[in-house]
C-alpha positions in Angstrom: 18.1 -46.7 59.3 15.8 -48.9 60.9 12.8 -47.6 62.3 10.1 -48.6 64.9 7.4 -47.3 63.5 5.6 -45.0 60.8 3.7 -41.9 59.8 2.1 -41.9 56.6 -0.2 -38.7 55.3 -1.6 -38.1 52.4 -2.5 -35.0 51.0 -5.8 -33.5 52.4 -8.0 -33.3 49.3 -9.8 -29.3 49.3 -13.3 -30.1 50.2 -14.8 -28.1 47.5 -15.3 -30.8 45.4 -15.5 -34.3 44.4 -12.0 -36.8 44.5 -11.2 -37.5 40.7 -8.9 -40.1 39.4 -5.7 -37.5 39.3 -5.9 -37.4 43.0 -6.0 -41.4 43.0 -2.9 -41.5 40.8 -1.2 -38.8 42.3 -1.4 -39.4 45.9 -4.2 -41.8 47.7 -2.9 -45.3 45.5 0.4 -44.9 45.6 0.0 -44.0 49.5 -2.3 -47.1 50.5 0.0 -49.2 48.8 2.5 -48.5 50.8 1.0 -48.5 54.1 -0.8 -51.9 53.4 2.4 -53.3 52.2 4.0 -52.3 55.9 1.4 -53.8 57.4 1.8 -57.0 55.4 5.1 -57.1 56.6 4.1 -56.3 60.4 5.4 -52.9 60.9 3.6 -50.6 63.1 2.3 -48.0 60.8 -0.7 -45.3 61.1 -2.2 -43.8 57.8 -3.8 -40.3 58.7 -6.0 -38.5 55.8 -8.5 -36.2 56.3 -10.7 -33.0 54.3 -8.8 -29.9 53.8 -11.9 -27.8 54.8 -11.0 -23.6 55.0 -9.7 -21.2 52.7 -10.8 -18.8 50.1 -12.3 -21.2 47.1 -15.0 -22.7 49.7 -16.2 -19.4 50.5 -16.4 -18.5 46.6 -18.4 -21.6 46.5 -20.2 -21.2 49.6 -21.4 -17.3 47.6 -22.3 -18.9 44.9 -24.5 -22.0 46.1 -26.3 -19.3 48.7 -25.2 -21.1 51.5 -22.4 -21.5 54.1 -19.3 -22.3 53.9 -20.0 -25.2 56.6 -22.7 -26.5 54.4 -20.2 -26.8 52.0 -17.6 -28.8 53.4 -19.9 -30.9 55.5 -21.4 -32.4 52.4 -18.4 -32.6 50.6 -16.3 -34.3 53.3 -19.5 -36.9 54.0 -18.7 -37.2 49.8 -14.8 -37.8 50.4 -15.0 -39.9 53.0 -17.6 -42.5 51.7 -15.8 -42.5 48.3 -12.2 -43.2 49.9 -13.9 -46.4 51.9 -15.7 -47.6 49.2 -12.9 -47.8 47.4 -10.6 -49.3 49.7 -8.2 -46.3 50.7 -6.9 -48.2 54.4 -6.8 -44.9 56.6 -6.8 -45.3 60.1 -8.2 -42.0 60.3 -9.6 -39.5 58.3 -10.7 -36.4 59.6 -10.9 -32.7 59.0 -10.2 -29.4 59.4 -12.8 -27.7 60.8 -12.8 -30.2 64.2 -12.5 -28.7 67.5 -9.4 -30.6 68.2 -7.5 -29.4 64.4 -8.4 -25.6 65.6 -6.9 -26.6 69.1 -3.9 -27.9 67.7 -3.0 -25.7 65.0 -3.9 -23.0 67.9 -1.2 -24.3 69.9 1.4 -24.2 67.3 0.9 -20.6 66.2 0.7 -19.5 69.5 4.3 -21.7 70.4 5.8 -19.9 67.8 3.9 -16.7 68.2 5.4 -16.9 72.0 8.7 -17.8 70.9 9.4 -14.7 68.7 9.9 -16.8 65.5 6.7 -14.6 62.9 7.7 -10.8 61.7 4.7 -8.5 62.1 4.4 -6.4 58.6 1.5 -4.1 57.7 0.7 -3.9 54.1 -1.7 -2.8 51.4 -4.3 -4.9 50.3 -7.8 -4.9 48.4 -10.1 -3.5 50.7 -13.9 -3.3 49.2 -15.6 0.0 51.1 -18.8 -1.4 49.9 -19.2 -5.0 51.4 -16.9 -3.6 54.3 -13.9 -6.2 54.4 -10.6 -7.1 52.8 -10.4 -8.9 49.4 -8.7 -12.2 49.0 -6.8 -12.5 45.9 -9.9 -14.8 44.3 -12.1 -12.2 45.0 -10.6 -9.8 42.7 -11.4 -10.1 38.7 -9.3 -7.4 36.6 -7.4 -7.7 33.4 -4.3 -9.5 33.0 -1.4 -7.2 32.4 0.5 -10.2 30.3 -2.4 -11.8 28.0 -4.9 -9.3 28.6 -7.8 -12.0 29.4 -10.6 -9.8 31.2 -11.0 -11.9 33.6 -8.2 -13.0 35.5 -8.4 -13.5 39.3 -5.8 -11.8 41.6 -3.5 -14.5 42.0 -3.4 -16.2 38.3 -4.7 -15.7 35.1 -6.0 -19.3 34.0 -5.3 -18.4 30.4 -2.0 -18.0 30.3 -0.8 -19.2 33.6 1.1 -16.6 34.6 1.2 -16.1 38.8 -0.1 -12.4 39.8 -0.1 -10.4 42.5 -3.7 -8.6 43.0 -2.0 -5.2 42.8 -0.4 -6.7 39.1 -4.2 -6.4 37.7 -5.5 -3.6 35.2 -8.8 -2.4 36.1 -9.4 -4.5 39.3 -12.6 -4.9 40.7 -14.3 -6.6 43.5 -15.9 -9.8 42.9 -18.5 -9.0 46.2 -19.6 -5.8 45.1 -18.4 -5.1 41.7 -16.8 -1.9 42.2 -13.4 -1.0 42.3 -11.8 -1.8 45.6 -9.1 0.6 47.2 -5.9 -0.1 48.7 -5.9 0.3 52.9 -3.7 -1.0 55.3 -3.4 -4.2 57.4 -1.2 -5.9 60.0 -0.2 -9.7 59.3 2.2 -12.3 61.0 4.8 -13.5 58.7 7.1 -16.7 59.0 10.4 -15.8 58.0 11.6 -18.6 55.5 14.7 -16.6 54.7 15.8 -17.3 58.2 15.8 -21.4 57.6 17.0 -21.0 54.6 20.7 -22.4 55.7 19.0 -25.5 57.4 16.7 -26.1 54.7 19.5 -26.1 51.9 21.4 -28.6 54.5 18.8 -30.9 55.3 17.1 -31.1 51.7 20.4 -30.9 49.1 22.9 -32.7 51.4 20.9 -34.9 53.7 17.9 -35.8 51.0 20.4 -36.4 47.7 18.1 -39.9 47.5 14.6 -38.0 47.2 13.2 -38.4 43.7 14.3 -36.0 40.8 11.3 -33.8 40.8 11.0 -33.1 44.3 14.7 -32.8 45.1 14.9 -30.3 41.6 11.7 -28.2 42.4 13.2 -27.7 45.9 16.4 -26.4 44.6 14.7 -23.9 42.5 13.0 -22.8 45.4 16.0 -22.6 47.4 18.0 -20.6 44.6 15.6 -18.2 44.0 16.2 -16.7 47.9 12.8 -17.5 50.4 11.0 -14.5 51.3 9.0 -14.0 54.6 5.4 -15.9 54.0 1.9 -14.5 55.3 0.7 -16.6 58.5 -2.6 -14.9 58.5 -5.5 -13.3 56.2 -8.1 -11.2 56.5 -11.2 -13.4 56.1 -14.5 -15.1 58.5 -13.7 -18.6 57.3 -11.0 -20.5 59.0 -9.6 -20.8 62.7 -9.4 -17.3 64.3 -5.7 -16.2 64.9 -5.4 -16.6 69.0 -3.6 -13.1 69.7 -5.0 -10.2 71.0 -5.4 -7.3 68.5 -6.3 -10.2 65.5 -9.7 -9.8 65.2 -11.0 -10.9 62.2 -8.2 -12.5 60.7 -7.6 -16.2 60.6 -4.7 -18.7 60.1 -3.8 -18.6 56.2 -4.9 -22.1 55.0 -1.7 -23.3 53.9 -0.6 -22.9 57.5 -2.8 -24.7 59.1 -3.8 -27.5 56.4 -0.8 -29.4 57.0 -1.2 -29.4 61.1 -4.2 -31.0 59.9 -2.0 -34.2 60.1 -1.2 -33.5 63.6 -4.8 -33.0 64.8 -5.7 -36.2 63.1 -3.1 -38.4 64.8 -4.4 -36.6 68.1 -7.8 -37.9 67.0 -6.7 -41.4 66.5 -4.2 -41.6 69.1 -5.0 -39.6 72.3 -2.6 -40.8 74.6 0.3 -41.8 72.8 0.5 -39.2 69.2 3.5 -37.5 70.1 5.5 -41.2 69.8 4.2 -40.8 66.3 5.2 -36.9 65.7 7.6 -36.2 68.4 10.3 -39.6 68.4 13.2 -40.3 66.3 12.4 -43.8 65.6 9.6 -42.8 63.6 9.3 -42.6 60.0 7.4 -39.7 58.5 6.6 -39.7 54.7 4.1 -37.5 53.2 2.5 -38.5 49.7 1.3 -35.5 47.8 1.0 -33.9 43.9 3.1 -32.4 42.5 1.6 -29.0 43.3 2.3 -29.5 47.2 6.2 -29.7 46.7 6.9 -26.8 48.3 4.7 -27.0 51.4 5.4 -30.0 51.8 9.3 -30.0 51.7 10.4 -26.4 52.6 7.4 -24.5 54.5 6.3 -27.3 56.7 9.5 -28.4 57.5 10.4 -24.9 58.2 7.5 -24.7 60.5 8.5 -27.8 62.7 11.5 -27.0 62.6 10.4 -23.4 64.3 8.5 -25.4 66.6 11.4 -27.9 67.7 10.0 -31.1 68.9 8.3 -32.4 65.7 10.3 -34.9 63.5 10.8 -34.0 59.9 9.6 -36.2 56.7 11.8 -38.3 55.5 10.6 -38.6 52.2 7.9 -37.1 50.1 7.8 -39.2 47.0 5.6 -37.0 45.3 4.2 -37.7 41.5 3.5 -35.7 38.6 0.1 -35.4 37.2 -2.2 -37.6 35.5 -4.3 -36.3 32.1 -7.4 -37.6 31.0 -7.5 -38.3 27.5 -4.8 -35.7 26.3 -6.4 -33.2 28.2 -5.1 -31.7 31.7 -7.9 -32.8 34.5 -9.9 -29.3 35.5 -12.4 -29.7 37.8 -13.8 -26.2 37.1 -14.5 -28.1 33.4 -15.9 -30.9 35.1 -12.9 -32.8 32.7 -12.7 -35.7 35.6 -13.6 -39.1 36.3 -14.9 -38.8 39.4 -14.6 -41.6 41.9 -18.1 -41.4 42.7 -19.6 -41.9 40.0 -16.8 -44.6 38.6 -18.1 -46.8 42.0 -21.9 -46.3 40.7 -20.6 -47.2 37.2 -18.4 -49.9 37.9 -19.6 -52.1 40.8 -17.0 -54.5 42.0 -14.2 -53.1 40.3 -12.3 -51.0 42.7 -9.2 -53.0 41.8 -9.5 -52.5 38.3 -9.4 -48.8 38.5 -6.5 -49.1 41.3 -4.5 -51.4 38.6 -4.7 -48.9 35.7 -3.7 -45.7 37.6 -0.9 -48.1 39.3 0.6 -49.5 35.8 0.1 -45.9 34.5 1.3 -44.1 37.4 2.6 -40.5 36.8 5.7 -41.2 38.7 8.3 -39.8 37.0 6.4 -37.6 34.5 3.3 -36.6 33.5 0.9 -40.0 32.0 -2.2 -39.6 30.3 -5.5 -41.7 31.0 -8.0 -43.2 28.4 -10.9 -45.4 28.4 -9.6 -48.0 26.0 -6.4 -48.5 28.0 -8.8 -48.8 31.0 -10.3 -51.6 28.7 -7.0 -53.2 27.6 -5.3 -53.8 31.2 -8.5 -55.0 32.5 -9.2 -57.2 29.6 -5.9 -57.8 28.2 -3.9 -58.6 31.6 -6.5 -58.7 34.8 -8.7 -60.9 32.9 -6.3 -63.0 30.3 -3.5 -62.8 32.6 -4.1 -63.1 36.3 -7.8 -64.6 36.2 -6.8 -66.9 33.7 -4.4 -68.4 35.6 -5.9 -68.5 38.5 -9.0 -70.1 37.4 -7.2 -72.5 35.5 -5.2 -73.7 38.5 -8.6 -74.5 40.6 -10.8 -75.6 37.8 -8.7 -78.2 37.2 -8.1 -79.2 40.7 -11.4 -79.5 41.2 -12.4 -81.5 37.6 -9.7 -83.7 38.9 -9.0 -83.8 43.0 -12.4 -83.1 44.1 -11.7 -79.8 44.7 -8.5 -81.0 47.3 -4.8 -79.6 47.0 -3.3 -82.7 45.7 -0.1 -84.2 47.2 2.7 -83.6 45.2 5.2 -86.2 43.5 9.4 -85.1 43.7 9.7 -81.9 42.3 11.5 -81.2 39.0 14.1 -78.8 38.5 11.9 -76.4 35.9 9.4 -77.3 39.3 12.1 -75.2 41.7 13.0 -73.2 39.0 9.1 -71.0 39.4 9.3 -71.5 42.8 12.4 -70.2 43.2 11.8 -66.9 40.4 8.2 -66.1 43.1 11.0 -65.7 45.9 13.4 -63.4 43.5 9.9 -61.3 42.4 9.4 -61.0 46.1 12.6 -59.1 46.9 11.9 -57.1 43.8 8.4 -56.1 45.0 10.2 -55.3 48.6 12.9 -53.3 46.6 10.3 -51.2 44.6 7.5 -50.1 47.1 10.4 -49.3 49.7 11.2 -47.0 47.0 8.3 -45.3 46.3 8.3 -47.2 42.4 4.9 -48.7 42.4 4.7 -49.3 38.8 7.6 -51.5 38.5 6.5 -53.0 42.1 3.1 -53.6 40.3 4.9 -55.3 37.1 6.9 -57.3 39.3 3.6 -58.7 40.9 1.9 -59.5 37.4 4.8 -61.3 36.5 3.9 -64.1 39.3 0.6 -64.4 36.8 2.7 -64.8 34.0 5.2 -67.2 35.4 2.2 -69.5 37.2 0.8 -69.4 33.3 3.9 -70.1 31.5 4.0 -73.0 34.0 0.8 -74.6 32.5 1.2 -74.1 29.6 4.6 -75.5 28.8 3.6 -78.7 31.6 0.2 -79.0 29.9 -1.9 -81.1 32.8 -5.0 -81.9 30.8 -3.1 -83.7 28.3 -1.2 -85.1 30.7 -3.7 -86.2 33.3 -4.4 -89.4 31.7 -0.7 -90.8 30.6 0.9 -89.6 34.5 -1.8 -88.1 37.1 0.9 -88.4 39.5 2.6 -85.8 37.7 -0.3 -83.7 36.8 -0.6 -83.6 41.0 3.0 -81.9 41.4 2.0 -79.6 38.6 -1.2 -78.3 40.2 -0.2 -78.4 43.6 2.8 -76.1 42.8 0.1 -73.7 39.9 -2.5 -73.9 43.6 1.3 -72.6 45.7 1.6 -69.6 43.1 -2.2 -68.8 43.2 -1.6 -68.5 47.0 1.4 -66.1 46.4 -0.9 -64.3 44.2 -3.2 -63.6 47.1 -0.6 -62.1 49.4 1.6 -60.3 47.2 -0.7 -58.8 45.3 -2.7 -57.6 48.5 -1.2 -54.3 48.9 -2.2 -53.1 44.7 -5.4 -55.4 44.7 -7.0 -55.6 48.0 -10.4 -56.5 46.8 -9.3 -59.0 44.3 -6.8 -60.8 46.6 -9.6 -61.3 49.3 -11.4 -63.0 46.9 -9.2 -65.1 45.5 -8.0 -66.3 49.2 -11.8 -67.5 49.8 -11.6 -69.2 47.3 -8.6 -71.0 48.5 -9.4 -71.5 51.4 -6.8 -69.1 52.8 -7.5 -67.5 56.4 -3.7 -65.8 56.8 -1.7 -64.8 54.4 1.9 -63.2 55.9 4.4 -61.3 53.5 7.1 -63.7 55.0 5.9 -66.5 53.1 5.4 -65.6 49.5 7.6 -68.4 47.5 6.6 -71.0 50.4 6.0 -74.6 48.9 3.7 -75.5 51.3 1.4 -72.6 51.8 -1.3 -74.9 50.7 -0.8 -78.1 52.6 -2.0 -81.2 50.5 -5.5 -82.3 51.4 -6.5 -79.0 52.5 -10.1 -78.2 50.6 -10.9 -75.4 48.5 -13.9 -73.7 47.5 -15.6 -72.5 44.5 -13.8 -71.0 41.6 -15.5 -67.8 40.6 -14.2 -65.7 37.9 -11.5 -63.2 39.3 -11.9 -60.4 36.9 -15.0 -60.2 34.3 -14.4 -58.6 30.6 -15.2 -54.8 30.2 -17.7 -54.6 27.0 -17.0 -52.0 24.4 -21.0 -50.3 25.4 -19.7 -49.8 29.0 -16.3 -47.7 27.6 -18.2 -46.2 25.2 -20.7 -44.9 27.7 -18.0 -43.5 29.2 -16.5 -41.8 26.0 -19.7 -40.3 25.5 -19.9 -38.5 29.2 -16.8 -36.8 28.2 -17.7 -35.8 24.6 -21.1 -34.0 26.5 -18.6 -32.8 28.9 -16.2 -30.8 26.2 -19.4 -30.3 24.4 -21.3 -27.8 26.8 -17.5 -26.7 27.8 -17.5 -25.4 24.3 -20.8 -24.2 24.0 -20.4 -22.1 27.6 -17.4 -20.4 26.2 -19.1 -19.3 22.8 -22.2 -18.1 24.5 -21.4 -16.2 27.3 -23.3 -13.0 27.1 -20.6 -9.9 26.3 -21.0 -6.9 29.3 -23.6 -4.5 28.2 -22.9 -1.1 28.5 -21.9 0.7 31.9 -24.8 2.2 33.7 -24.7 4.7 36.4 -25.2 3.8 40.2 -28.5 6.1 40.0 -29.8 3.6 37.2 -29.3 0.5 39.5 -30.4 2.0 42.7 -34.2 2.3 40.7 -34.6 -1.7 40.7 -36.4 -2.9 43.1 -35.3 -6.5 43.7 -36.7 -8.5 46.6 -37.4 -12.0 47.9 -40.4 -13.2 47.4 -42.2 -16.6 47.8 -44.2 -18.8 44.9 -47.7 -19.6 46.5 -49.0 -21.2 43.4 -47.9 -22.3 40.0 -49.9 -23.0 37.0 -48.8 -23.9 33.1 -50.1 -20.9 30.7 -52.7 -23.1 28.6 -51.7 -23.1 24.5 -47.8 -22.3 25.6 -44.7 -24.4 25.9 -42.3 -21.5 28.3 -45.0 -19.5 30.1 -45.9 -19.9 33.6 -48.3 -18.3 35.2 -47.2 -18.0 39.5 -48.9 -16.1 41.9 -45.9 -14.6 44.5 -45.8 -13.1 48.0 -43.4 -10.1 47.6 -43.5 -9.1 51.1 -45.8 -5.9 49.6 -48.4 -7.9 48.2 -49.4 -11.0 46.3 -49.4 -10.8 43.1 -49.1 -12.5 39.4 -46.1 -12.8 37.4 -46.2 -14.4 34.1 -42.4 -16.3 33.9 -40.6 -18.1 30.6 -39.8 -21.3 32.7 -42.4 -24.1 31.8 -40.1 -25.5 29.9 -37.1 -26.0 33.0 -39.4 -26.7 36.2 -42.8 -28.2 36.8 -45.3 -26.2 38.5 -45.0 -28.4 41.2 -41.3 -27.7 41.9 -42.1 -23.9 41.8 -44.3 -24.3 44.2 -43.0 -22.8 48.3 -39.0 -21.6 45.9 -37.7 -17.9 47.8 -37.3 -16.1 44.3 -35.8 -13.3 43.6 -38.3 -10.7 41.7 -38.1 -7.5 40.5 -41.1 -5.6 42.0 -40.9 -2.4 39.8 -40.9 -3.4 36.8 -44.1 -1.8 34.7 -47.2 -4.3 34.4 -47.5 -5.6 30.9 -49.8 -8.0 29.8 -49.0 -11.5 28.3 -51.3 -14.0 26.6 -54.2 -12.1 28.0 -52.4 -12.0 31.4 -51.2 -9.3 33.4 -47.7 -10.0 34.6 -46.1 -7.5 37.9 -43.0 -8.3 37.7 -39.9 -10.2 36.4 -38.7 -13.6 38.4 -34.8 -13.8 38.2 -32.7 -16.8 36.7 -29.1 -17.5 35.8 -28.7 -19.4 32.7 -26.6 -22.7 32.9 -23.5 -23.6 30.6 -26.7 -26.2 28.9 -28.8 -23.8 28.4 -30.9 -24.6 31.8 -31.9 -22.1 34.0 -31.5 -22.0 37.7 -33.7 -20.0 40.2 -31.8 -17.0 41.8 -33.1 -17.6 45.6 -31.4 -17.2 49.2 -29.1 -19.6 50.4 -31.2 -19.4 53.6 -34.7 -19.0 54.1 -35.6 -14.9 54.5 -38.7 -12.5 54.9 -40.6 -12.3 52.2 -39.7 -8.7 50.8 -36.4 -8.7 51.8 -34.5 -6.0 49.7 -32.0 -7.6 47.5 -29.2 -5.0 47.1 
């Protein structure tokens, strides 16, 4: 089917957190690729990304930074966002969730479908904690696991042995707010029905969707043979877009509900007037590019959901990969086991493409692929460089040694002449073949081989030997090597866009459309070029090893946090707690201990008085960064003295996985003396 236009997402990355090269591989290359290639070849296409920005692990983080949850996202999404256009990611619009026009839209929909009868209501029993007075989500529940017996396991998975949990599955369960046991009370929640669409889902995904790739197509049939169960709309919880029914109070729209709309709100953002053409029309093309772990929302719930609605348009592909490891090892963020794009940018100025041509050649498309540094090295060094830069550069450096820098005129061509202008045209209909099915790897290959067919061509033509005995000749040979550099700089656009803009100023080239990759005459003769500049620059073996080393830290302190984590001390009674006295207090003045290496001496405002507390920390902060911290300090603690020094108190610190301690403080700023309970 031909289409007018398209809609292309990508997955909204959780904003948590930093973007790492498994979310590059996975979804955000493969996904730019393909829009920029539609562009090349004129089609009207939008590409809508934006920050996944509500659910329950940014309030966990939220708790444990002492701040909000908006502080969280805000700075991550400003992190995102900068990294994705610093490294050449083409959206036309990245937003987020927590916009007034996402919690309009995704509003709208629950209340369409609230109106139109399509959600069960269902009370249940979950988690309730009596202590901090609200409803548990299944993260904020630590309890043994009833399969591996890990201590602790969160309510929905234990990350030892993988296996999936209810909350109620746990042995021992306790809250994570308050540390006590929570009890189980009841609570009303809307539902969407998936065992109702079952029929229409098996249709439209087994019989309709027979072309989508293996693993999407086979997880999906899993899904559907295992029977769909009715799936919670809502949750109890203050974070996220208040459910717009009466009688809902306190509850919000379950994230994995209204994350996807997130798409919708964004194109609404982007295209005001005309969005629905985009969402709405049958002559539109909607293909979401996600991980792996998105399958199922992706192809079955969301579906489900527009389908529910009725005027949406359904994807009509979601070529989704596998995932990518990193260095044998699965990527965990929670391990800081990543190469963040962030810090690759600050590390690696100028080579966004490099990165983009690894994780392209090594693409987890069909299975899961593993990164390393040296392999990193190799393609940039071994092909990049020695490959496309070589040939390149050859092709102008000799133009200019011997046309003065001027496309030369060429002489009547030979047949081996037609025979690599010809191949460019056939690798241009492979490339065409390859991204329109979602195999960027082989499109990728397919590209290079232009390279290696432009320096095949020099090498068996040989112009600097020839230049002397027939320049004539030597002008057909570099006119065509200057044709194949210009193919080079379209064709490659989509996988190399920062790359292929250089190399067209260096020829000179102000358009480059798709249409004419194999041309003869994209470089007309006379027509000037400028400067050759190196393409691609070697990769040293300090630069990878520097790299090596953040990792071998990186599994080091991993390592040393999982051997020296305190074990629990003994259970005390609630009557034993309820005698500390911890409260906020403020450091008015800090001073080194004189003759010590860990003591400080710091005067504090408790709120009660002012007074001295002698503190281990010398060795972590300066007095001058002590100086105007909230603390948290234990008031009743008996006086004792130290070096000569009578210390009122204990200042509390949590000790880092490297041994670095951390001040315990509010989030917020608070009256001194504030109770800490």
């Amino acid at each position: 089917m031909t289409y007018k236009r398209y809609t292309v997402t990508s997955a909204l990355p959780y904003a948590n957190g930093p973007v790492h090269i498994g979310h590059l591989a996975g979804v955000y290359v493969p996904a730019d690729i393909y829009v920029r290639y539609l562009r090349k070849k004129g089609r009207d296409v939008i590409f809508i990304g934006g920050s996944d920005e509500h659910g329950v692990p940014i309030t966990i983080k939220a708790r444990q930074e002492g701040c909000s949850p908006q502080d969280i996202v805000d700075r991550y999404h400003t992190l995102i966002k900068e990294s994705f256009r610093r490294f050449g990611i083409s959206f036309d619009v990245y937003s987020r969730t927590s916009s007034a026009i996402h919690t309009e839209t995704a509003s709208e929909i629950f209340r369409k479908l609230y109106d139109d009868g399509r959600f069960i209501e269902q009370e249940s029993e979950q988690y309730y904690d009596e202590e901090a007075g609200q409803f548990l989500a299944d993260r904020y529940i630590i309890g043994t696991c009833p399969h591996c017996g890990n201590e602790r396991t969160y309510g929905d998975q234990c990350e030892k042995c993988g296996t999936s949990l209810n909350a109620t599955d746990l042995i021992n369960p306790k809250s994570a707010l308050s540390g006590r046991p929570p009890v189980l009370r009841k609570t009303k929640h809307w539902y969407l029905p998936l065992n109702e669409y079952e029929g229409f889902l098996r249709k439209w995904i087994l019989e309709d969707h027979k072309e989508w790739k293996t693993n999407v197509y086979g997880q999906c049939k899993s899904w559907l043979d295992l029977g769909l169960q009715p799936r919670a709309v809502t949750r109890d919880l203050d974070w996220g877009i208040p459910v717009p029914v009466e009688g809902a109070e306190g509850k919000v729209l379950y994230v994995w509900f209204d994350a996807p709309i997130g798409y919708i709100s964004n194109t609404r953002e982007l295209l005001p007037d005309k969005w629905e053409l985009y969402w709405k029309d049958k002559d539109t093309k909607l293909v979401h590019f996600i991980g792996k772990d998105n399958i199922v929302f992706h192809c079955i719930i969301f579906p489900a959901m527009l389908h529910a609605e009725g005027s949406y348009i359904l994807p009509d592909n979601v070529p989704a990969n596998e995932f990518l490891n990193l260095e044998g090892e699965k990527i965990s963020t929670s391990r800081n086991w990543a190469v963040w794009l962030h810090e690759y940018l600050d590390d690696f100025p100028g080579k966004e493409d490099v990165l983009r041509y690894t994780l392209t050649a090594n693409a987890p498309e069909t299975k899961d692929n593993d990164f390393t540094w040296k392999d990193f090295q190799a393609r940039n060094n071994n092909e990049l460089v020695a490959v496309y830069g070589n040939f390149v550069n050859r092709a102008l450096v000799l133009t200019h040694k011997y046309f003065d820098g001027k496309v030369p005129e060429r002489d009547t061509l030979l047949p081996y002449d037609r025979e690599v202008l010809d191949e460019v045209k056939a690798i241009k209909n492979r490339v065409e073949t390859a991204i329109e099915n979602y195999r960027f790897r082989e499109a990728l290959k397919e590209v290079m081989n232009v390279a290696r067919a432009g320096n095949k061509y020099l090498a068996d033509t040989e112009p600097w030997k020839l230049y002397r005995t027939d320049p004539d000749r030597v002008r057909t040979i570099l006119n065509i090597a200057l044709q194949l550099s210009a193919d080079m700089a379209i064709i490659a656009e989509p996988f190399l866009p920062f790359s292929s803009e250089k190399l067209a100023g260096m020829l000179g080239m102000n358009e480059r459309p798709w249409e004419r990759i194999g041309d003869d005459d994209l470089l007309p003769a006379g027509h000037a070029l400028n400067t050759p500049q190196l393409l691609f620059e070697k990769i040293d073996d300090e630069a990878i090893a520097k790299q090596l080393q953040r990792l071998a830290d990186t599994k080091k302190a991993n390592e040393l946090r999982e051997h020296t984590v305190q074990p629990a001390k003994p259970d005390i009674s609630f009557d034993d707690f309820s005698k500390m006295d911890i409260r906020v207090g403020k450091v008015l003045e800090a001073v080194k201990v004189p003759k010590t290496d860990k003591l400080m001496q710091l005067k504090v405002d408790t709120g009660i008085d002012v007074r001295t507390v002698v503190s281990g920390v010398a060795a972590h902060f300066t007095p001058e960064e002590m100086i105007g911290k909230q603390v948290a300090v234990l008031v009743n603690l008996a006086p004792r003295k130290i070096k000569g020094i009578v210390s009122q108190g204990m200042v509390l610190y949590a000790e880092d996985a490297d041994g670095r301690l951390r001040l315990v403080s509010p989030g917020v700023e608070v009256a001194c003396g504030s109770v800490i309970c």
